[in-house]
N, C-alpha and C positions, 0 to 999 in steps of 0.2 A: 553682439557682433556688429561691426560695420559694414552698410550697405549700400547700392547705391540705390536713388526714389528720385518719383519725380512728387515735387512741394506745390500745394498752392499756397503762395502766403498770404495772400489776402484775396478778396471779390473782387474781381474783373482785371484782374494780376497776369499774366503768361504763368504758364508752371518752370518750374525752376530744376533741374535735374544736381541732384546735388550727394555726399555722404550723409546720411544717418546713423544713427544707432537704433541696433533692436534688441530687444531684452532674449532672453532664452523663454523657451515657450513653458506656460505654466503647465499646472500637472494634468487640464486636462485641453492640454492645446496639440498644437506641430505645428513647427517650422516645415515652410515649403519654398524649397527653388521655384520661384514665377518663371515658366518658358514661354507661356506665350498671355497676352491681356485684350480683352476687345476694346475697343472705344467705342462707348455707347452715349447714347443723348442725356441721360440721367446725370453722368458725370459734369457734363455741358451745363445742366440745371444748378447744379451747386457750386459750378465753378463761376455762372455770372449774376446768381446769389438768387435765381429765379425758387429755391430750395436753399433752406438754410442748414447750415452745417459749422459747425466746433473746427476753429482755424487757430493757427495752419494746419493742413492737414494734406494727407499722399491722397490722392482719388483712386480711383480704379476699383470695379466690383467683379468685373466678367475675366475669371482667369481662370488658369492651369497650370500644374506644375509636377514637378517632386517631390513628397515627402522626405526631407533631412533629418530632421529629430523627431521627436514627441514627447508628451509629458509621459510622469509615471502612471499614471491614469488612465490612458487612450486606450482603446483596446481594438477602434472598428480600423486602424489605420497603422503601419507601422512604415522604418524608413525604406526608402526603394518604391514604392509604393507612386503611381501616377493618381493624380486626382485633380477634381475640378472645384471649383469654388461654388459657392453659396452667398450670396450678401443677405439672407434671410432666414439663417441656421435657427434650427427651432432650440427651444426650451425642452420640450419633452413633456410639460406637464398642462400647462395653462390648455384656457377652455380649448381655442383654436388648435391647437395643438391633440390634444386628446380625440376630438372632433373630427380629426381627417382635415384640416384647413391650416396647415402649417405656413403658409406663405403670410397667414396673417397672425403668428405669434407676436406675443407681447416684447418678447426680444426686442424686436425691431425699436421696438422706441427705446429700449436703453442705449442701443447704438447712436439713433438719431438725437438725441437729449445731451447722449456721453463725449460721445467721438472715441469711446472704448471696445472695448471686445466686451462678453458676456456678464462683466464684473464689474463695468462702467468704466475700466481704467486703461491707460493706451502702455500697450510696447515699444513705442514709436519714441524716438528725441532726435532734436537736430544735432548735428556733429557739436556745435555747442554750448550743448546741455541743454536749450530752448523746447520748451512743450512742443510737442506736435503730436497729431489725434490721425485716429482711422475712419474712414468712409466706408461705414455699415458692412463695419467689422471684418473690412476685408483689405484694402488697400493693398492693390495688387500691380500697382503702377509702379512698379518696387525688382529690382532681384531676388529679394527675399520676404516673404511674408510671415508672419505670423498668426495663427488664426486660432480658431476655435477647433477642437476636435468634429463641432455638429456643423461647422460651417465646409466640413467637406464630404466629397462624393465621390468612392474610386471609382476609375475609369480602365479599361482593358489596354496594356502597351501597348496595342498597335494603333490607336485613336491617336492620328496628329493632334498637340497641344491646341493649335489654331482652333481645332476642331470641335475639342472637349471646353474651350475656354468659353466660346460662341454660345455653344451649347446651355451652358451655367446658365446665359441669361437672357441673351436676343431668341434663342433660337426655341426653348421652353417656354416664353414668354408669345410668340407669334405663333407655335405650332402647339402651344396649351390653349390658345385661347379659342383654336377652334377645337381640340379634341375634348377640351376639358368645360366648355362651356355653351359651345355650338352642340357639339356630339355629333349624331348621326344625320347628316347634311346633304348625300346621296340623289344627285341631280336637284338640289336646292342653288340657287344663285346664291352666293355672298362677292360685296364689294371692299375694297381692301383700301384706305384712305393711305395713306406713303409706302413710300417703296424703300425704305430703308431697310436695316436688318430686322428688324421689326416685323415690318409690314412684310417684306419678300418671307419671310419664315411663318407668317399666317398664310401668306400664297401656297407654300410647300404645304401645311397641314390640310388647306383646300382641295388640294391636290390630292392628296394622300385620300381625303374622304370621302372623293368624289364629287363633287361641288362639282355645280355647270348649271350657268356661267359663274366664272370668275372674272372679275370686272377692278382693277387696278388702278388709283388717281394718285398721280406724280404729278409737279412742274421739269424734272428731270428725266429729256429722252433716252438716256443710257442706263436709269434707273428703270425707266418705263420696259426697256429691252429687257432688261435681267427677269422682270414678273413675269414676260411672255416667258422667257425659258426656263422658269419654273413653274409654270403652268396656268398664269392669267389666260383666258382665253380674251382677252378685251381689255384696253388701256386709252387712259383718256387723261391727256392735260384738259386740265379745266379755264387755262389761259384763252385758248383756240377752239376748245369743242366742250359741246354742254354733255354735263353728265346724265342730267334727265331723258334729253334728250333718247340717246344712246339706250339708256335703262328702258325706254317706252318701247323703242324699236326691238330690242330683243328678250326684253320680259314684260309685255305691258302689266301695269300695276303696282310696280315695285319687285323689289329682290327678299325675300327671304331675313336675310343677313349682312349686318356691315359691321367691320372689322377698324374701327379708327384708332391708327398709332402713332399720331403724329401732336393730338395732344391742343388743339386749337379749335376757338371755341365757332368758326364756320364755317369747318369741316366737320366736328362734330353734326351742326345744323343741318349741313348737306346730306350728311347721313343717312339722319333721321327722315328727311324729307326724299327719300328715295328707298324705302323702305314698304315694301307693302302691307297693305292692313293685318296685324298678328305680327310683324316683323319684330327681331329685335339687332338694337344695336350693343353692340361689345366694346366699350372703352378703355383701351390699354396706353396710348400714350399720354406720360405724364406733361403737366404744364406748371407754371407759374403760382406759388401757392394763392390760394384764392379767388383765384380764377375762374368764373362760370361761362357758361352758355345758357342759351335760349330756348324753347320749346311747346308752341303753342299748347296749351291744354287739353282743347278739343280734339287736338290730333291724339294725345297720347288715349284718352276718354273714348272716341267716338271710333276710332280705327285700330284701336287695343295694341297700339305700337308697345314697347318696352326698349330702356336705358339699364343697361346694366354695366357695372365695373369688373376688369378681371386685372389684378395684382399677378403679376409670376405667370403667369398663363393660370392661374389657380389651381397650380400644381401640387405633386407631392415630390419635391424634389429628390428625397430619398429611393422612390422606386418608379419618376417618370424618366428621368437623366437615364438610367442604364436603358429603359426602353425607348428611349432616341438615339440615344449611341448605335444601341442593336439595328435598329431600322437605317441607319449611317450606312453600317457595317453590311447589310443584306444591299447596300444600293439602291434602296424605298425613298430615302429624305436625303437630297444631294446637296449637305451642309457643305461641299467643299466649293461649291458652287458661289458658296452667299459670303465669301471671302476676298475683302477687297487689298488694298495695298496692304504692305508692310513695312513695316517702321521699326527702326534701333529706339531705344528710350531716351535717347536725346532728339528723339523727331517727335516729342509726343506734341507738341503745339502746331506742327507741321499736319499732323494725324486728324487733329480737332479743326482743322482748316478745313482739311478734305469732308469731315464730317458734317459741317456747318454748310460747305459749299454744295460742289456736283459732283462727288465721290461716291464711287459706286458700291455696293457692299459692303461688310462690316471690316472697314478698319483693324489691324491686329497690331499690336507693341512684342516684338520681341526682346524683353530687355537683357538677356546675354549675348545679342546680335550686335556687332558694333557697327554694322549699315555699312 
């Protein structure tokens, strides 16, 4: 079928909104109407080659839509059907998988390696005939996707798409990272490094678990506003006010927990050094491949600090998605909250402005909307 997508054709290119072709979905795939797509940083990474990826190729991971078809195959999915995407659809069998640790299946690197769906191979060509690959098997910057049967989650019709799209991957990704890896945090301090969707969706899981204080670092004052009204109790540029400072005054010692989603190696730093002895830090935004920070030894050795990684919030997307939907839906996690402008799919470079710039919440692509 022909579609319309937005293209990168090359690194540090504008995306190009253009006709496609997309193949019919294999036997154990479905075609989904995309209604709504988030614009996330990750995308940003591969688009200015900070993360390498199989070019050209449609970006977008964080979506939702309709079910149209399905293979002969599918059986957890049929059409009609709303669902949110996945860009980290398990296998089913490898260790991680088996394990309880699906966000870190082996899949993923055949995506990353292929710029294919499950089988290494793309559904994707340009209008003519010219290769073009998928972004970790989801490519959702699109009207029409194609995907993996494992690469979707249904979702109940009354969840706006906006909602369910966020969901897939800022919003399990920020509010997994404290449920699924802080855990029970209950008048514990955690400080939160960016206020993106990210970072405000670990605010909400703070919130949710009782955290106090919550303690918020933006260079962005409209950013900074949004974590107080989801529940930062404390916000702090670090251009004009010291974050130590602040931390001594109302936790002398350090915090408990830090939450960095922004992916930079002195913020990370910062972290760590505001952390009290036993603390740990949680590391969720991606950066630049290869890229490290710094970390005195003694500190980690002599005041039992810990760095730990959380991928997806190190979730099980299979059965944490419906239990944040649910809490959506009870009024507990106010995802609608964390929802910034909205964009037709010819505004998607317009969208990645606002992201890069002082845009408030998560960006959304509506691309059946003609703006």
């Amino acid at each position: 079928m022909r579609t319309r997508a937005a293209v990168l054709p090359a690194v540090g290119s504008p995306l190009q909104v253009e006709d496609v072709d997309l193949a019919d979905p294999g036997p154990t795939e479905v075609l989904v109407r995309i209604e709504a797509a988030g614009v996330c940083h990750s995308d940003w990474h591969y688009m200015t080659g900070d993360l390498p990826s199989a070019l050209p190729v449609v970006p977008g991971h964080e979506g939702a839509g309709v079910v149209e078809r399905v293979g002969d195959q599918v059986t957890r999915v049929r059409p009609g059907d709303a669902v949110c995407l996945m860009w980290r659809p398990r296998c089913g069998h490898c260790e991680f998988c088996v394990t309880g640790r699906p966000q870190l299946c082996q899949a993923g690197a055949v995506h990353a390696a292929t710029g294919g769906l499950q089988d290494g191979t793309s559904r994707l060509r340009r209008a003519d005939g010219g290769e073009l690959f998928h972004l970790l098997g989801v490519s959702c910057f699109a009207q029409h996707a194609v995907v993996s049967e494992r690469a979707v989650v249904p979702v109940p019709a009354d969840v706006p798409a906006e909602v369910a799209a966020i969901t897939g991957c800022a919003v399990i990704t920020g509010v997994g990272a404290v449920l699924n890896v802080i855990g029970a945090c209950a008048g514990q301090g955690v400080v939160v490094f960016g206020a993106g969707g990210v970072g405000l969706s670990a605010v909400m899981g703070a919130a949710l678990s009782g955290a106090s204080p919550i303690v918020v670092v933006d260079v962005v004052p409209e950013r900074l506003a949004a974590a107080r009204r989801l529940g930062a109790t404390h916000t702090v540029d670090p251009r004009t006010e010291s974050l130590a400072d602040l931390v001594e005054e109302i936790r002398p010692g350090g915090l408990e927990w830090a939450v960095e989603a922004i992916g930079r190696p002195d913020t990370l730093t910062a972290a760590v050094d505001v952390l009290r002895p036993g603390g740990t830090l949680v590391a969720v935004g991606l950066a630049a491949k290869g890229r490290t920070f710094e970390v005195p030894v003694n500190v980690l050795v002599q005041r039992e600090k810990r760095v730990v990684g959380s991928l997806y919030g190190s979730a099980n997307p299979l059965i944490d998605v419906p239990k944040l939907l649910e809490l959506y839906r009870s009024g507990r996690l106010p995802v609608d909250e964390l929802i910034g402008a909205r964009y037709p799919l010819t505004g998607v470079n317009e969208a990645f402005a606002g992201l890069t710039g002082a845009g408030v919440g998560r960006g959304v692509l509506l691309p059946g909307w003609a703006g």
